[in-house]
Backbone bond lengths (Angstrom), bond angles and torsions (degrees), N, CA, C in turn:
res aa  C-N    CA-C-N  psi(-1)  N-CA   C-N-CA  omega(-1)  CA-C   N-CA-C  phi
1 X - - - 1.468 - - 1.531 109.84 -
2 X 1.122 107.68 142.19 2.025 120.45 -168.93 1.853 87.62 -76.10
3 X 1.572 95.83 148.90 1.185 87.82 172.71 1.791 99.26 -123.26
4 X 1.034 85.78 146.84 2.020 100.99 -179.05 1.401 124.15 -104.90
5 X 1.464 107.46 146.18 1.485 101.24 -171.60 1.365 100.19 -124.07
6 X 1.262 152.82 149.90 1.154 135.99 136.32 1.604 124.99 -87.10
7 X 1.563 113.42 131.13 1.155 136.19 -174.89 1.629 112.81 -96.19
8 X 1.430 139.78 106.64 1.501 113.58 176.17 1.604 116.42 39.96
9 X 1.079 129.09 47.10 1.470 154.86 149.46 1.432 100.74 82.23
10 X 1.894 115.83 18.90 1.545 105.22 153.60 1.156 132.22 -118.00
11 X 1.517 106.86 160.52 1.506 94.98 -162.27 1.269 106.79 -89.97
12 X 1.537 125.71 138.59 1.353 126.93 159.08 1.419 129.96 -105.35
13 X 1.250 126.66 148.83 1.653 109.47 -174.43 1.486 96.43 -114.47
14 X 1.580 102.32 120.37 1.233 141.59 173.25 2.160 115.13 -31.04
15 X 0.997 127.77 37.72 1.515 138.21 -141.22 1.850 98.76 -106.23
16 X 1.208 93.81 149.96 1.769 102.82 152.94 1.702 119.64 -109.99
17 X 1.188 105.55 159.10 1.591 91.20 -174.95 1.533 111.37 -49.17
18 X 1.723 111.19 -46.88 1.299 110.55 -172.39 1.448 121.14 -67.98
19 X 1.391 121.06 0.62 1.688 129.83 154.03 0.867 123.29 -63.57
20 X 1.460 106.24 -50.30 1.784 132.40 -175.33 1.331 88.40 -61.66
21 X 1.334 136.77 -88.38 1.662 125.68 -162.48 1.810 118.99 -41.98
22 X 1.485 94.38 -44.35 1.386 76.32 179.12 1.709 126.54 -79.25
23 X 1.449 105.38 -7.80 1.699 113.98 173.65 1.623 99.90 -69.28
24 X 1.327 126.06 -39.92 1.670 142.20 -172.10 1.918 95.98 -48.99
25 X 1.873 97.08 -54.45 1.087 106.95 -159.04 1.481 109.01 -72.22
26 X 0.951 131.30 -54.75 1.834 146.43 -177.75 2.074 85.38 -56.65
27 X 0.733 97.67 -48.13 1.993 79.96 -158.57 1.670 99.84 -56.95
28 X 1.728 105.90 -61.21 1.523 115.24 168.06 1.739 106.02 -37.58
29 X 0.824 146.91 -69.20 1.902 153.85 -159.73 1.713 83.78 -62.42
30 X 1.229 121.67 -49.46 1.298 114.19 -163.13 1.667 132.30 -73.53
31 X 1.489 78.81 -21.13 1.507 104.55 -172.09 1.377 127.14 62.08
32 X 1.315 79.06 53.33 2.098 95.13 178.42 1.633 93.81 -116.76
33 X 1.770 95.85 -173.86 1.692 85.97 175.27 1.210 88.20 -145.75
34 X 1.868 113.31 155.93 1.137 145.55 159.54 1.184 137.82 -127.25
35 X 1.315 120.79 149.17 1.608 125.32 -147.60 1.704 110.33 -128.58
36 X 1.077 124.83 84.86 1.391 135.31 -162.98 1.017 119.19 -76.26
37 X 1.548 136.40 110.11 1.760 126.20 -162.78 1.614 80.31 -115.64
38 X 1.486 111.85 150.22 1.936 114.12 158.86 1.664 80.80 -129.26
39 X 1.674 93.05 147.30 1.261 117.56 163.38 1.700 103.97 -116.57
40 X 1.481 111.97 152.63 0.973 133.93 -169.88 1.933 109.30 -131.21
41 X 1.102 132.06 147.18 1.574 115.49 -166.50 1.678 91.92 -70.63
42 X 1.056 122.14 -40.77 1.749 96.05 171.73 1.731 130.67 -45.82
43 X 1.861 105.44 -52.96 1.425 87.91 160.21 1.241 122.69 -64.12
44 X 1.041 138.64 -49.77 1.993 139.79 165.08 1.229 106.85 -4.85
45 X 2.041 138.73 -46.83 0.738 176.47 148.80 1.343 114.98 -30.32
46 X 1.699 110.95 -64.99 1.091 115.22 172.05 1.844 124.25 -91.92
47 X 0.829 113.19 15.56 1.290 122.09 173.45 0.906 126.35 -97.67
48 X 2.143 115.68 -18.03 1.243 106.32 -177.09 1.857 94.39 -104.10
49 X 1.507 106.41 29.08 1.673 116.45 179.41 1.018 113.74 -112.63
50 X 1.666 107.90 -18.03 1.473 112.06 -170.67 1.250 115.47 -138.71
51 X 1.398 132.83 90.49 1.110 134.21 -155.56 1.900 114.91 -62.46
52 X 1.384 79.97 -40.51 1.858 91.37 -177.56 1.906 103.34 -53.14
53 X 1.499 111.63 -46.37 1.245 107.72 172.39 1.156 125.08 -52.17
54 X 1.249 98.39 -58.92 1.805 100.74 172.76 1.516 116.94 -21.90
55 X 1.468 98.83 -73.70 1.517 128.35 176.95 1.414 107.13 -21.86
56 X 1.586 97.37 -66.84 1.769 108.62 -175.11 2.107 110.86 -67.61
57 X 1.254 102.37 -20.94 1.649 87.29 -178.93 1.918 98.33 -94.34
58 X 1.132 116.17 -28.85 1.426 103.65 167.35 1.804 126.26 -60.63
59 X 1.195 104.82 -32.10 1.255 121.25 168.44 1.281 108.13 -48.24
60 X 1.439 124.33 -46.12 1.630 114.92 -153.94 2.044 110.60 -71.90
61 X 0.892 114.06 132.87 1.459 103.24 154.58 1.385 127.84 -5.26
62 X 1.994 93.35 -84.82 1.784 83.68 -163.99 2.067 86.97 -116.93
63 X 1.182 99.36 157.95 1.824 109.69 -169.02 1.568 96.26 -115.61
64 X 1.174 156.16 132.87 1.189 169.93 -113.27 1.248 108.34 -163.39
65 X 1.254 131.40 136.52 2.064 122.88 155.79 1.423 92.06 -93.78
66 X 1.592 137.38 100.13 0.951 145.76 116.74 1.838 121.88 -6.98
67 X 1.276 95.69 -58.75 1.634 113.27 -168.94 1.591 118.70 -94.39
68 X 1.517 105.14 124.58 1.857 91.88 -172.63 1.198 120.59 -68.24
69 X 1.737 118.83 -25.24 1.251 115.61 157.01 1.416 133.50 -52.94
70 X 1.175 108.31 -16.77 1.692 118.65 168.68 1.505 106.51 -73.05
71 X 1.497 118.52 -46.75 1.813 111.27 -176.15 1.341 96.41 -68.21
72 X 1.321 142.76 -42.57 1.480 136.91 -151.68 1.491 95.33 -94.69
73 X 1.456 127.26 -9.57 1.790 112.78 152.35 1.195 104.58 -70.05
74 X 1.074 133.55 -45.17 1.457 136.07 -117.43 2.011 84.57 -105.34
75 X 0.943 113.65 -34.30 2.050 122.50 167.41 1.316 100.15 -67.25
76 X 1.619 131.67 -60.39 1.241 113.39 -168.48 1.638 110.83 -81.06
77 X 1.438 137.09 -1.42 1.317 137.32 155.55 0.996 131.14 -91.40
78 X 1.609 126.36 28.38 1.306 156.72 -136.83 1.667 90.51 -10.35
79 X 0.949 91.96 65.66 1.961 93.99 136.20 1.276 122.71 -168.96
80 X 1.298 92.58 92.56 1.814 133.73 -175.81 1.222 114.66 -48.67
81 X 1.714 124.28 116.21 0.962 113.24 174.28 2.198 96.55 -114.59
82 X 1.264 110.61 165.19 1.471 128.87 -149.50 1.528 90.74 -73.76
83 X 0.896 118.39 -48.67 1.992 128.83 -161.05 1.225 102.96 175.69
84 X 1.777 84.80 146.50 1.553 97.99 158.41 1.771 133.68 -36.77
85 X 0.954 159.57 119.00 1.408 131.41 156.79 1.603 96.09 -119.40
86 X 1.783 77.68 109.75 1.976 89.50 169.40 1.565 127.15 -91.27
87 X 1.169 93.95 117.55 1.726 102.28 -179.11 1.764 109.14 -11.64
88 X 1.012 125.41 -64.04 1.304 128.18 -160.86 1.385 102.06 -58.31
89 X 1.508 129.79 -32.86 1.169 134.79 -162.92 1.318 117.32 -90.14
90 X 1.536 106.07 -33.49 1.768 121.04 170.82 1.532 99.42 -67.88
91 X 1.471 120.09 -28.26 1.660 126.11 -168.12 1.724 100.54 -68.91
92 X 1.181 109.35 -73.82 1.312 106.60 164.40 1.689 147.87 -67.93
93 X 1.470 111.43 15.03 1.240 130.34 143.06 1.621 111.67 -90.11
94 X 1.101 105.54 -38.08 1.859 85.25 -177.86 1.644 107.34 -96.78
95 X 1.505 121.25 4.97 1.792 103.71 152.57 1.719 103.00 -85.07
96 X 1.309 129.70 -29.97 0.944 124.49 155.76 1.538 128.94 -23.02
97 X 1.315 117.79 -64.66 1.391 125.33 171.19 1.215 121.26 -100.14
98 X 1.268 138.68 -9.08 1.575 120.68 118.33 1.203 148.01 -18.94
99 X 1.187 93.88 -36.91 1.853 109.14 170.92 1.297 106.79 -90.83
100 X 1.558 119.08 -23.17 1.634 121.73 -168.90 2.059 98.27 -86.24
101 X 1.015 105.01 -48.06 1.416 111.47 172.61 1.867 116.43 -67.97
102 X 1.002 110.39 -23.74 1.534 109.51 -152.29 1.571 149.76 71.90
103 X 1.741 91.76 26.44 1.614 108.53 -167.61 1.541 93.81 -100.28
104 X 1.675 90.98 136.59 1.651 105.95 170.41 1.332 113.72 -68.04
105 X 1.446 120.87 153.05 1.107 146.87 155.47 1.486 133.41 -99.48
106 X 1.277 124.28 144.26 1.659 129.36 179.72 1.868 109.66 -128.93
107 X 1.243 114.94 124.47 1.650 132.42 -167.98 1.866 96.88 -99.91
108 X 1.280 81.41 103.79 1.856 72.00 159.12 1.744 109.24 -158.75
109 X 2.011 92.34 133.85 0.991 106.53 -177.86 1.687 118.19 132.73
110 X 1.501 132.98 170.24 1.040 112.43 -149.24 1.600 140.80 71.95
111 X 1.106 131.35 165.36 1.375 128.65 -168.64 1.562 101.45 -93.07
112 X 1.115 134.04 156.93 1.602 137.77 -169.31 1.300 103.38 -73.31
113 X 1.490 130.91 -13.63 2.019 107.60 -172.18 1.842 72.96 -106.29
114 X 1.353 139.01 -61.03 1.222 115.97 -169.67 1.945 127.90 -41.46
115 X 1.619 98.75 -24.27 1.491 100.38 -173.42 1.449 89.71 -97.60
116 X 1.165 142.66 -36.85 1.378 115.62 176.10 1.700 119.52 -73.20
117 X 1.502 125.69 -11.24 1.406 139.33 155.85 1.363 96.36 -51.78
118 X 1.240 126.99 -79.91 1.897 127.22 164.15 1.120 110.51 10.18
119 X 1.525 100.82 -78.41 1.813 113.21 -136.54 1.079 85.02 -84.37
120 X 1.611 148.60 -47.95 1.042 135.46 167.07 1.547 130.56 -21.28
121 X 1.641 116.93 -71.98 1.491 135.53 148.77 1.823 112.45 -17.34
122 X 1.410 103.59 -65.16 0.856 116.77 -175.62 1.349 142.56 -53.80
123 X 1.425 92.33 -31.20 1.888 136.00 158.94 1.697 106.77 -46.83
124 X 1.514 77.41 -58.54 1.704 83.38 -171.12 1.572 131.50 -77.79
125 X 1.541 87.21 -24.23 1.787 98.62 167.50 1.287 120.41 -78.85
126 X 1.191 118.77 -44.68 1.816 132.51 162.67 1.513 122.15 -79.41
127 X 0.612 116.19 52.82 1.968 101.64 -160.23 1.443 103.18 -40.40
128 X 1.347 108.69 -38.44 1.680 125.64 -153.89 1.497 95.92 -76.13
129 X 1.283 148.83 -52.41 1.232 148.50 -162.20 1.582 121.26 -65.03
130 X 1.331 75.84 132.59 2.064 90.33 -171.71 1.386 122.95 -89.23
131 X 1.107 99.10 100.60 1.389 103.85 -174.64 1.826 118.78 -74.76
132 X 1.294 105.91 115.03 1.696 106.66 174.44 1.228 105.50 -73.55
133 X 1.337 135.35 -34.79 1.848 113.89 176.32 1.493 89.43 161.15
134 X 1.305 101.50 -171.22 1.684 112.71 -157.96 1.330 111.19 -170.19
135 X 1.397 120.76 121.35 1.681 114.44 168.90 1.619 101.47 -140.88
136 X 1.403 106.28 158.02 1.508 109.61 -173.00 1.687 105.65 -89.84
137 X 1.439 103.69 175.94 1.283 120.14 -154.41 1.492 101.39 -64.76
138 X 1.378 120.47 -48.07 1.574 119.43 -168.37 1.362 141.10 -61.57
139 X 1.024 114.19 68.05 1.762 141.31 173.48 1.284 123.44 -100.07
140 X 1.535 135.90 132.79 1.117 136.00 -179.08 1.918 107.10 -75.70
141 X 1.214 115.76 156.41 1.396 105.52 173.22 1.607 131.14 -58.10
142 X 1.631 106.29 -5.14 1.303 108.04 -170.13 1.502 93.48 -87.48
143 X 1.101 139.19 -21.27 1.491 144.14 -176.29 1.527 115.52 -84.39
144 X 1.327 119.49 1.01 1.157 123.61 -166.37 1.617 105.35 -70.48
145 X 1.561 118.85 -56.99 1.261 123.73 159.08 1.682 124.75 -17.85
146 X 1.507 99.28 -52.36 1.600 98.94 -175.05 1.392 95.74 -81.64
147 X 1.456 149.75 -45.48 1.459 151.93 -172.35 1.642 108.46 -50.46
148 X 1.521 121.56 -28.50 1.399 141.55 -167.28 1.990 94.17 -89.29
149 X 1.089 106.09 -55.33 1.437 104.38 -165.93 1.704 107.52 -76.88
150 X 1.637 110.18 -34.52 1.364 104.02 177.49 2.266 118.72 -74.78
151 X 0.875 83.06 0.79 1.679 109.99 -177.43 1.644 103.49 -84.22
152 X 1.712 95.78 -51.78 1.830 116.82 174.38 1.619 110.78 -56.77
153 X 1.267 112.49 -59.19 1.463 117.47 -171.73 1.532 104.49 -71.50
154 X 1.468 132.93 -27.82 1.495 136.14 -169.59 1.819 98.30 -60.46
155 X 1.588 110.59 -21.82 1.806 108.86 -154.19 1.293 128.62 14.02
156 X 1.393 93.05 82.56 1.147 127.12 172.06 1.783 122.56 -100.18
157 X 1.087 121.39 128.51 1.411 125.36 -175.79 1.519 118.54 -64.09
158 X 1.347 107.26 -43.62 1.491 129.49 -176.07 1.021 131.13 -83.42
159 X 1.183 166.67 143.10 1.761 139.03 122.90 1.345 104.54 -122.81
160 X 1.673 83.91 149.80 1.846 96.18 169.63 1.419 109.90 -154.10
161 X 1.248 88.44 113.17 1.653 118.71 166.63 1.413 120.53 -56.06
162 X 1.390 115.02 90.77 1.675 119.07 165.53 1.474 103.13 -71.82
163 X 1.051 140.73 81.19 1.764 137.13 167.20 1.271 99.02 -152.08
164 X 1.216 90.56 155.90 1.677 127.26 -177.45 1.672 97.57 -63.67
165 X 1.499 100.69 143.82 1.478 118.05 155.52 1.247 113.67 -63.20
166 X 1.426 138.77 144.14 1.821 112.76 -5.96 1.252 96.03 -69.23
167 X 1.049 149.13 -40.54 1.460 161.29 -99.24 1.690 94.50 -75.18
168 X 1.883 107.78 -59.52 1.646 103.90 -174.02 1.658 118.16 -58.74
169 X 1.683 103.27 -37.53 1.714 124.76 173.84 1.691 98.47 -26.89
170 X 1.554 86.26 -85.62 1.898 98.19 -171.41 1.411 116.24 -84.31
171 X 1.046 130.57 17.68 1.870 123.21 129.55 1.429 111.74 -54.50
172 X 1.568 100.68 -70.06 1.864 99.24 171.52 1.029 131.33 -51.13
173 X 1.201 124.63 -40.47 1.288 123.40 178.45 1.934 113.26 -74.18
174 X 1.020 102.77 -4.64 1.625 111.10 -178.99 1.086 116.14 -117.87
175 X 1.753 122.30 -40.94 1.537 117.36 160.33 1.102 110.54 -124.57
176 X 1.261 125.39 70.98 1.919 105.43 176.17 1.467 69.80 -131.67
177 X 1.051 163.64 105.48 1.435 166.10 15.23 1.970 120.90 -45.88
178 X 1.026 103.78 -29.44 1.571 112.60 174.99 1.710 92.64 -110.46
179 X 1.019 123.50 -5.09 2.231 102.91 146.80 1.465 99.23 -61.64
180 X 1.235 129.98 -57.49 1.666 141.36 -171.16 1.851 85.16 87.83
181 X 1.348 138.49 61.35 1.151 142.88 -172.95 1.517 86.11 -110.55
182 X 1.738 114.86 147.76 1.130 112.10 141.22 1.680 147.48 -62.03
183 X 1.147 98.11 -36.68 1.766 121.78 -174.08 1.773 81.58 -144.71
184 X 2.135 85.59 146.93 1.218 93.74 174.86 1.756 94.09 -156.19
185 X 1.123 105.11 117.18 1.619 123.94 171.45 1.377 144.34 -122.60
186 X 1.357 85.56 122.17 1.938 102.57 -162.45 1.603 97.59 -61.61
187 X 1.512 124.31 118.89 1.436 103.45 174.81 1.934 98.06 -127.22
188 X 1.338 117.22 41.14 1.380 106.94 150.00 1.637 112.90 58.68
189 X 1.254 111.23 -144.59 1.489 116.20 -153.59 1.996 98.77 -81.83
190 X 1.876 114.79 -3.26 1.297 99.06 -145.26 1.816 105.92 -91.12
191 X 1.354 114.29 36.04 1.110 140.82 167.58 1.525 124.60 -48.97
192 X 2.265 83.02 -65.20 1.338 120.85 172.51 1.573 108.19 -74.39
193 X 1.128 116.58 -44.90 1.545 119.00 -179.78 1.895 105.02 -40.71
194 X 1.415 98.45 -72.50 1.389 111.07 177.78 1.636 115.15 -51.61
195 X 0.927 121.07 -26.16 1.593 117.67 179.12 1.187 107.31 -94.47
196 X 1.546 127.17 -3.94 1.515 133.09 172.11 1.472 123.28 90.23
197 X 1.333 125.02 -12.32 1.123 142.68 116.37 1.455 106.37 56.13
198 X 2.101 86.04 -110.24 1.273 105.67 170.66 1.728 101.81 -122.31
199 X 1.333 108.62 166.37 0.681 143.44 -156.75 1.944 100.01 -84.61
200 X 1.743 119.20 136.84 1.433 105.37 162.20 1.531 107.92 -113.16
201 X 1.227 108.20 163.33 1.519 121.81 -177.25 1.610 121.16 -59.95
202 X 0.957 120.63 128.82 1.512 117.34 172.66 1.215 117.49 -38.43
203 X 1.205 131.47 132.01 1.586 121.57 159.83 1.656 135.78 -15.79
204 X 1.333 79.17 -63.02 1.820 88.63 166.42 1.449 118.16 -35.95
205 X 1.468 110.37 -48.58 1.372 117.03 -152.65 1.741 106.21 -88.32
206 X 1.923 99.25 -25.74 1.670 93.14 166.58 1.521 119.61 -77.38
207 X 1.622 117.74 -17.08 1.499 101.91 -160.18 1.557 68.50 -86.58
208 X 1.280 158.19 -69.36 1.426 130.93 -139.03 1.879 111.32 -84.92
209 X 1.571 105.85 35.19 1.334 103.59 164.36 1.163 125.00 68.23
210 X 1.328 118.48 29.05 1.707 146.09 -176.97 1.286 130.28 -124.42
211 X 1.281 81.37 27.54 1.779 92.87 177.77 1.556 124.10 -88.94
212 X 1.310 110.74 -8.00 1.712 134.24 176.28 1.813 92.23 -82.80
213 X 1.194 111.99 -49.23 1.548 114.51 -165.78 1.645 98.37 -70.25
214 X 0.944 126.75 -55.94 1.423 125.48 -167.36 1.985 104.68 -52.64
215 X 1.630 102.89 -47.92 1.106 127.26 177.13 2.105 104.08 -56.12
216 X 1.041 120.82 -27.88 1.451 138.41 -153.44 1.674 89.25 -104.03
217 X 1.202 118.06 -46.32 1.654 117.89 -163.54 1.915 90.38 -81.37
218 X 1.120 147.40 -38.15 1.444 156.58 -177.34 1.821 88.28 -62.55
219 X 1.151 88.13 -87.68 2.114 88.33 -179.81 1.067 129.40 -100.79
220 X 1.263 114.18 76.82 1.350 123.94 -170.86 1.377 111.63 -71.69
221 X 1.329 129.67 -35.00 1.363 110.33 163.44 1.539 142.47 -81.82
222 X 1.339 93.39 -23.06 1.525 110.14 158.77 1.952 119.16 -72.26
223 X 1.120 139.46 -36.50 1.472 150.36 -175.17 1.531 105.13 -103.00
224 X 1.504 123.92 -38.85 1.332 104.73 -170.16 1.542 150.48 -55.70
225 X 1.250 93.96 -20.99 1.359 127.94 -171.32 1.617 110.54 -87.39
226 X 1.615 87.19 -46.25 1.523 104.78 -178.57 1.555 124.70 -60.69
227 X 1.224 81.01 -28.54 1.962 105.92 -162.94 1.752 89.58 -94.91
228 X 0.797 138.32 -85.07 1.580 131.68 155.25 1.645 105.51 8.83
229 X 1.220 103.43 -103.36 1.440 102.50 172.32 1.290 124.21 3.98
230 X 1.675 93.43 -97.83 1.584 119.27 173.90 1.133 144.24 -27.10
231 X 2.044 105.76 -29.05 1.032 123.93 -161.31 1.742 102.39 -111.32
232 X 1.624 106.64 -35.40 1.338 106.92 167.75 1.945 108.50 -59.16
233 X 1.036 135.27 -47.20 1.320 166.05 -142.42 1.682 78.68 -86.91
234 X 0.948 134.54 -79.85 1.584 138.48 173.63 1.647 108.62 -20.06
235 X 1.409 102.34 -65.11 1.792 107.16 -152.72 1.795 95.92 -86.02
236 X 1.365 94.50 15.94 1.927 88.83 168.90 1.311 98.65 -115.38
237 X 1.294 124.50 -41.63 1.518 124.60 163.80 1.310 100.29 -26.17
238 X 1.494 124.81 -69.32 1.253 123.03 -142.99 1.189 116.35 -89.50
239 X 1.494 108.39 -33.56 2.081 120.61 151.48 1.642 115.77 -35.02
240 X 1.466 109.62 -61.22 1.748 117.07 -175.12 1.478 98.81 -59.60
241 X 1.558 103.18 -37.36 2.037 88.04 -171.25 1.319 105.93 -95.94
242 X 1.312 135.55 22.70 1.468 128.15 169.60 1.221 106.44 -102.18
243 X 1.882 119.69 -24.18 1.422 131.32 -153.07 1.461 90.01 -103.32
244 X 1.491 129.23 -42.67 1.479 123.02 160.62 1.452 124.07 -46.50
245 X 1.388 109.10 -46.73 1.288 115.68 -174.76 1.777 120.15 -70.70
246 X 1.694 101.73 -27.44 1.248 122.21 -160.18 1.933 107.64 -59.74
247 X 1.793 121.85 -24.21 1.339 105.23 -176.68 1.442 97.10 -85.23
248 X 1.550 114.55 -48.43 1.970 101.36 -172.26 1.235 106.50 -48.61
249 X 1.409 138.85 -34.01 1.061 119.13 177.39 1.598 139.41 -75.60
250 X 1.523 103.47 -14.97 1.546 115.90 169.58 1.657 86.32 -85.91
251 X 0.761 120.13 -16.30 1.902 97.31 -170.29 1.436 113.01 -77.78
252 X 1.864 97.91 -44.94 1.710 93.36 167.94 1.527 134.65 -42.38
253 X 2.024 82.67 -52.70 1.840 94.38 179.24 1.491 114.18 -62.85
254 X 1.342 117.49 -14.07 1.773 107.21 162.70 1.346 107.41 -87.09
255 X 1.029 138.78 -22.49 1.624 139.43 -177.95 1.594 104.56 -66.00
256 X 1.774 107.51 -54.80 1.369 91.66 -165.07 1.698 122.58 -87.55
């Protein structure tokens, strides 16, 4: 049984990456479907701004800490989650075993020379993986209907949404039942990552929670401000709920 935590009134399921793949794998074999939201302390942020988001990351199946600042709240508010599992990383373990199983995949999102840069890359890293089809991110919402059904007819096992928040949220939450997809995962900017784009952070810089900064020093005028924000906006979140939390918890430790 998954174990759940609640974070600032969302729920997260308590997972390691290597859970996460094999939950990906059993639903796909089974032919059920699942709907994968990761929060990151920026969405955390934006969810309590955007209700519709909210909506759409509560909706999903399984909820992810994307963000290491999310596990290192989630330790000092004793409710521990196992590891990070960052979207990009669950992305490329399950084209990984897509190609090892033989389950199709569907790409959507991004601008059309970056997603055909992709599939290219992608060619070359997977040879084996079957691609059901691919269209880039730029569609008005009235087209969403036809983007859902041409996704449906491709039968495809997979999808993954390279688009911006809310944008991947409420696609899924509006058509990832009329994709008729098994698994469907929002994977954000790592579109561009994979097509070489931009650039991801060294290791170093994600286990010590610097993966916004590395991301911040590349676009500094586009992220800086944003990331600022978000991140100040975070460590008060997590101040008010440590300082709320802080008497039940001396009360227990005198109780027990």
């Amino acid at each position: 049984m998954t174990v759940r935590q609640n974070l600032f009134g969302v729920t997260i399921d308590a997972l390691t990456m290597d859970q996460t793949v094999a939950r990906c794998l059993a639903t796909v074999r089974a032919g059920e479907r699942l709907e994968i939201g990761v929060v990151n302390a920026a969405k955390l942020v934006n969810m309590r701004r955007d209700p519709a988001l909210a909506r759409a990351v509560a909706g999903c199946d399984l909820v992810l800490a994307d963000g290491q600042a999310v596990v290192w709240a989630g330790r000092l508010l004793r409710r521990p989650l196992p590891e990070r599992v960052a979207g990009i990383d669950l992305f490329m373990r399950l084209l990984a075993e897509a190609e090892r199983e033989g389950l199709s995949v569907y790409f959507l999102g991004a601008r059309q020379e970056v997603l055909e840069r992709m599939l290219r890359r992608v060619a070359v890293r997977f040879p084996g993986l079957r691609v059901a089809g691919s269209r880039n991110g730029y569609f008005d919402d009235g087209e969403q209907p036809a983007v859902a059904d041409a996704i449906a007819e491709s039968g495809a096992d997979m999808l993954f949404l390279g688009m911006t928040s809310p944008k991947k949220e409420i696609f899924t939450a509006g058509y990832g039942d009329r994709s008729k997809v098994a698994l469907v995962h929002g994977v954000g900017g790592s579109f561009d990552i994979l097509a070489g784009i931009t650039r991801r952070a060294p290791e170093r810089w994600q286990r010590l929670g610097l993966e916004w900064l590395y991301r911040t020093l590349q676009e500094p005028r586009r992220l800086g401000r944003r990331y600022l924000t978000t991140n100040v906006s975070f460590a008060l979140m997590t101040g008010r709920e440590l300082l709320r939390r802080t008497p039940s918890i001396s009360t227990a430790s005198r109780e027990s």
